[in-house]
N, C-alpha and C positions, 0 to 999 in steps of 0.2 A: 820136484815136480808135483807131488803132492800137495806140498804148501800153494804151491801157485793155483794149482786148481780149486783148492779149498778157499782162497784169498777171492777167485775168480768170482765161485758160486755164491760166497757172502755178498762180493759188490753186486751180483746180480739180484741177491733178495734185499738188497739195501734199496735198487732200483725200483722194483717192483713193489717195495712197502710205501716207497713216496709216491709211487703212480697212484696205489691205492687211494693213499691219502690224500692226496690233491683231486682224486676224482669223487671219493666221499667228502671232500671237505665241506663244513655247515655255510652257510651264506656268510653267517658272524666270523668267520675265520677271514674273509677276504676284506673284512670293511674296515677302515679306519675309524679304531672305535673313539680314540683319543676325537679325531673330528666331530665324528657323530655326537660323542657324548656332550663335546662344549654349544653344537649347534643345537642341540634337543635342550641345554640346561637355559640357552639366549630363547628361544622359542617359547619355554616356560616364564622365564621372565616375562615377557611379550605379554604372555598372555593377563599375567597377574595386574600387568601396569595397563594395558590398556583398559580392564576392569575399573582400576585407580582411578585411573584418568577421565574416564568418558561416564563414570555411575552420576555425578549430579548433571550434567547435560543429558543423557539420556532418559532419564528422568522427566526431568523439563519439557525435553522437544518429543519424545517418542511415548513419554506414557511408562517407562519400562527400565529399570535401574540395569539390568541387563541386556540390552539391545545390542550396542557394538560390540558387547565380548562374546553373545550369541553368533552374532556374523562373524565376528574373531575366529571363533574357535571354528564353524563352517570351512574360512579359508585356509586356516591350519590344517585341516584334515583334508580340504581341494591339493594344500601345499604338498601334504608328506606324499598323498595321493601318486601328484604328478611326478614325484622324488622316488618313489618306489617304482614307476614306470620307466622313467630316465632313465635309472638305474641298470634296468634290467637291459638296456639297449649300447652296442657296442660303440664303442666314439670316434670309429671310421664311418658308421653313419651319417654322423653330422658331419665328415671330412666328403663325403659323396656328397651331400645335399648342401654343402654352402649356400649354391648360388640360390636354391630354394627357399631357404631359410631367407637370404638376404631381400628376395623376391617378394617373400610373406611381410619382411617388416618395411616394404615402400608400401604396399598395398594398404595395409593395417593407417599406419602417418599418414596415406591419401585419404581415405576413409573418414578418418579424427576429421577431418577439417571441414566435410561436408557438411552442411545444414539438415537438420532430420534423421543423420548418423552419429556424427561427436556430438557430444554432449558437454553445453559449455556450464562452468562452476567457478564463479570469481570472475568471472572474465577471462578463463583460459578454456579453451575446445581441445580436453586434454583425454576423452575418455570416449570409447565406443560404447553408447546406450544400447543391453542387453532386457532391458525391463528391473527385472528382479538385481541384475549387480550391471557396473563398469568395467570397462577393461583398457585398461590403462597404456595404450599403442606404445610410450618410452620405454615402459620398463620389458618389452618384448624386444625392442629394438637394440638393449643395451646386449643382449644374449644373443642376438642375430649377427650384429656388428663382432663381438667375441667371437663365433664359430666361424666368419667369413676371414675375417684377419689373421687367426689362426692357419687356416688351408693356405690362404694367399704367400703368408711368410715362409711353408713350409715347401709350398712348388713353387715360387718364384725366391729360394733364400740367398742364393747366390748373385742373379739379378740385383735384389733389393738395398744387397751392401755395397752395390760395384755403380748403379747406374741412378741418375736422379729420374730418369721418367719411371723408373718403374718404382723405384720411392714412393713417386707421387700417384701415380693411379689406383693403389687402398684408399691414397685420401682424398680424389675425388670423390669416392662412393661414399665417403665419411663425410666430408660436408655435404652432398647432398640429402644426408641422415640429417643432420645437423639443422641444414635450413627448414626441413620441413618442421622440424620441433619447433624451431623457431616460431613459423609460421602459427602456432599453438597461442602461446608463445608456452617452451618453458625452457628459462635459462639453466635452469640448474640439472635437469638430464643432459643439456650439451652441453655444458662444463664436467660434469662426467665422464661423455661420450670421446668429448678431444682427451679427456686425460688416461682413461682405457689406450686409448691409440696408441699416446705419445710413451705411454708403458710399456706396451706390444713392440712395439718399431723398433724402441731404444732393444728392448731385449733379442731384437730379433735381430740385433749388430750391424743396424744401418751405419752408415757413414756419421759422423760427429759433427759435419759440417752440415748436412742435409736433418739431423735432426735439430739445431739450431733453429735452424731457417725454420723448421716446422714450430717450435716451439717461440721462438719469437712472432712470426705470422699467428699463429691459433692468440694469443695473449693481444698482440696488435687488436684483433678483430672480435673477443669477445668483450674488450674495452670498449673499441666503438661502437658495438652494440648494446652494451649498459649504458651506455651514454646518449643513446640516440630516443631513450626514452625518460619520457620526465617520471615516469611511476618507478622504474629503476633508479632515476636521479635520486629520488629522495628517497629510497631505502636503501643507497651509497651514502648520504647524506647522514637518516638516521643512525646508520652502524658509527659512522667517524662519534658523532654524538648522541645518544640517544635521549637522552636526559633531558637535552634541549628540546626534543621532537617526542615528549611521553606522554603526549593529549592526541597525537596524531601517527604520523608515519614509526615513529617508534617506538609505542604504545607498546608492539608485541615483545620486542626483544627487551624491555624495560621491564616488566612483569616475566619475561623468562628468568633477567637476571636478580630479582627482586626472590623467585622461586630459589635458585640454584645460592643465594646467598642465605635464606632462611634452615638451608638444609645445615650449613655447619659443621661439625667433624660427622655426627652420627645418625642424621635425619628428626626429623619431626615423629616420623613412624610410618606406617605402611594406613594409609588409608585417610591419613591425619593433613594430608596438604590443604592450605589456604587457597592457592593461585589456580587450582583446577576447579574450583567455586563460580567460574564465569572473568574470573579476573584472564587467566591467561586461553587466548583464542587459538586453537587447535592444540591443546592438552594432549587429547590422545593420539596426534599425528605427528607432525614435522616437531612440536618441542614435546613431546612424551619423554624426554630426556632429561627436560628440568623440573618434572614431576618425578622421577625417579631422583634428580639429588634433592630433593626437597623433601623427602621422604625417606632417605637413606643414607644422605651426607656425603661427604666428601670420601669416607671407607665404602659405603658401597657404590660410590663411582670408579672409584679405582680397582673395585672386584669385575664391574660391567669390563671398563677399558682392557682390563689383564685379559679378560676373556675373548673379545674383538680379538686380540694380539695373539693368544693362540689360535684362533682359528685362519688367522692370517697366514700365523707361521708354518701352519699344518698345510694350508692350501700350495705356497710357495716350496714348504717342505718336496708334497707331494709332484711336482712340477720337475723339482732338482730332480725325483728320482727317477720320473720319465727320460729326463735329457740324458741323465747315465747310461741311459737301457738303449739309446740311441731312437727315442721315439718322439719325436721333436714336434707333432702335430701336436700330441696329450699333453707334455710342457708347455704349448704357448696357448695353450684350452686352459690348464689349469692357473698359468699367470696372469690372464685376463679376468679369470670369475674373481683370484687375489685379488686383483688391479679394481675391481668391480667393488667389489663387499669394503675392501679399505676404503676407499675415495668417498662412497657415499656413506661410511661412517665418519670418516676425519671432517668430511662436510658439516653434515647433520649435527657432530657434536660441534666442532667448531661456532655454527649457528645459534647454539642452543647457550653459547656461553658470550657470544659475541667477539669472537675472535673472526668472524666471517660474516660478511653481509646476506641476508636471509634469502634462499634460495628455495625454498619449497621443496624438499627431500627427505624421507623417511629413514630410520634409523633401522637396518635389514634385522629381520627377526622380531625387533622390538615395536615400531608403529602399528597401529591400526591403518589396514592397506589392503584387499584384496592383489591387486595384481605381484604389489612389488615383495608380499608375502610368497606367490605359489613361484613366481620366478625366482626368488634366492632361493629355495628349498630345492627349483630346479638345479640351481645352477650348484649350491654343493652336494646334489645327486650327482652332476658330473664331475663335482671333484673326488667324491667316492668310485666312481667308475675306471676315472683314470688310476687311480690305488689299486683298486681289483686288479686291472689289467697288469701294472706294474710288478705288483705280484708273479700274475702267473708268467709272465714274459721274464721274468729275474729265476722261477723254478724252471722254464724249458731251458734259459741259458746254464743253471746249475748242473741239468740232467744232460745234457748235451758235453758240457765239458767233461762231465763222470763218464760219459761213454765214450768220448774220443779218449779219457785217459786207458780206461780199461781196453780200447782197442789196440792202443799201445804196448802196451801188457802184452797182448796174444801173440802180436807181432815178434814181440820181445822174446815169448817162452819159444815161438817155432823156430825162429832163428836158434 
């Protein structure tokens, strides 16, 4: 009887040292440091290359060898800003305020398109005129759509696998995201935006025949929308050949691949690129990628890629461990931001090497970008969040099962 009671009292200060702990725990105890650490070491790259890339144009156009990586570094610290704020906020929030969020981002797309409001750049009205900076309406729209598909699959999940209308009514609200981009125009956040979806849906164990149909339909139709414009044509045109079309249409991707062939096993060096001299047009944007292999070679593209691939894994990781914990809203929150940050890097680089027709998309972390900088630092503040959570909700199930054991116990000794 003694042993029992002394066995009792231990499990109870065993209890009460982990209460402690877990309620002094530091904030770094709960974060996924492995995450953080690869998205703070891409962030730093970012910032080194966008430096790289934009010192002799800025120069040139602004007077100021430091100008972009000035504002760089601004949105970096708007970014971690917003990340530290995320952070702090529980991810049943955004489960309550879908329809808000969703709300925000048709307002935001209506907005873009007005005369005196968006602000057009190339011929796209792709950016909300704030004076001093842009705000870029897709790349809010790409995290609206995430939190909204998220809720949907998780109150309607039984629905979704069993019924095609309810299939389909996410993806009304998804192509209507869709057209408005369009209406911008910009193809490459909706080839994004369907492919986030088609990610969410599949994982969210829709029918195999209803994803089909969605997947052959999205493909159908963003074909006959590249094709229904001659300035798409012929940057379909130039990808198949560019060589043919490098006084013109595919001048850009000609001098990306001119850059990405100069770099070689070990780079040219850090600061040492040719093709950011004015030869290659948006350097520090959509190809800031073939100034990094041009500069760093073929070994440090493969350090950049490795690094993409952990943070991927870590994103999915953290997803799997929500679905275990039985918290299925934070798993399809965390495999969308995945679905997110992969897509428009497999893009971006794909683009950048000519495996893919040039689509206008930054490289997350690494371009020069206001918006689509402060929204990924958002968006892996919510895959830190759901880690947090995962955490604590894996320690009440730990203490929970330690106490139903120990009541067992007692039950045991009074018997």
């Amino acid at each position: 009887m003694t042993t029992l009671t002394q066995k009792t009292a231990l499990h109870a200060a065993a209890r009460a040292s982990r209460q402690r702990i877990e309620e002094n725990q530091p904030v770094i105890g709960f974060l996924d440091q492995r995450l953080l650490s690869v998205s703070l070491i891409l962030l730093l790259v970012g910032v080194v290359m966008v430096y790289s890339a934009s010192i002799a144009s800025a120069e040139k156009l602004m007077h100021n060898p430091a100008h972009y990586l000035n504002r760089h570094l601004i949105f970096a610290g708007l970014g971690l800003f917003a990340g530290f704020i995320t952070y702090q906020i529980p991810t049943k929030f955004w489960r309550h305020t879908r329809w808000l969020s969703l709300l925000a981002v048709f307002v935001l797309l209506i907005l873009v398109l007005i005369p005196g409001i968006g602000k057009e750049v190339n011929g796209s009205r792709r950016w909300i005129d704030f004076g001093l900076f842009g705000l870029q309406a897709s790349e809010l729209a790409k995290l609206g759509v995430i939190i909204f598909l998220a809720g949907y699959l998780v109150n309607q999940q039984q629905d979704v696998q069993q019924s095609f209308m309810a299939f389909m009514r996410p993806l009304f609200v998804v192509v209507l995201v869709c057209v408005l981009l369009m209406l911008e125009p910009d193809f490459g956040a909706t080839a994004v935006l369907m492919g986030i979806t088609m990610g969410m849906l599949f994982l969210g164990g829709v029918r195999i025949l209803h994803f089909l149909f969605f997947v052959i339909t999205s493909v159908v139709a963003l074909t006959l929308v590249a094709i229904s414009s001659e300035y798409r044509v012929q940057r379909i045109l130039s990808f198949l050949d560019p060589w043919q079309h490098s006084q013109d249409s595919g001048y850009q991707l000609v001098q990306s691949l001119i850059a990405v062939g100069r770099g070689e096993w070990f780079g040219v060096g850090l600061g040492n690129s040719m093709q950011k001299l004015f030869y290659l047009p948006e350097a520090h944007t959509d190809f800031v990628f073939a100034i990094f292999a041009e500069e760093f070679g073929l070994v440090g593209v493969v350090v950049l890629i490795a690094l993409f691939v952990m943070l991927l894994l870590r994103a999915f990781a953290i997803a799997r461990g929500a679905m275990r914990l039985q918290r299925p809203y934070q798993a399809y929150l965390a495999s969308g931001v995945g679905l997110w940050l992969g897509l428009q890097a497999v893009i971006n680089i794909g683009v950048n090497l000519g495996a893919l027709p040039t689509k206008g998309l930054t490289l997350p972390l690494i371009s020069y970008g206001g918006s689509n900088l402060i929204c990924v630092c958002i968006g892996i503040a919510l895959l830190l969040r759901v880690h947090k959570e995962n955490i604590r909700a894996s320690h009440g199930y730990a203490k929970n099962t330690s106490g139903n054991r120990s009541n067992r116990r007692k039950k045991g000794a009074g018997i």
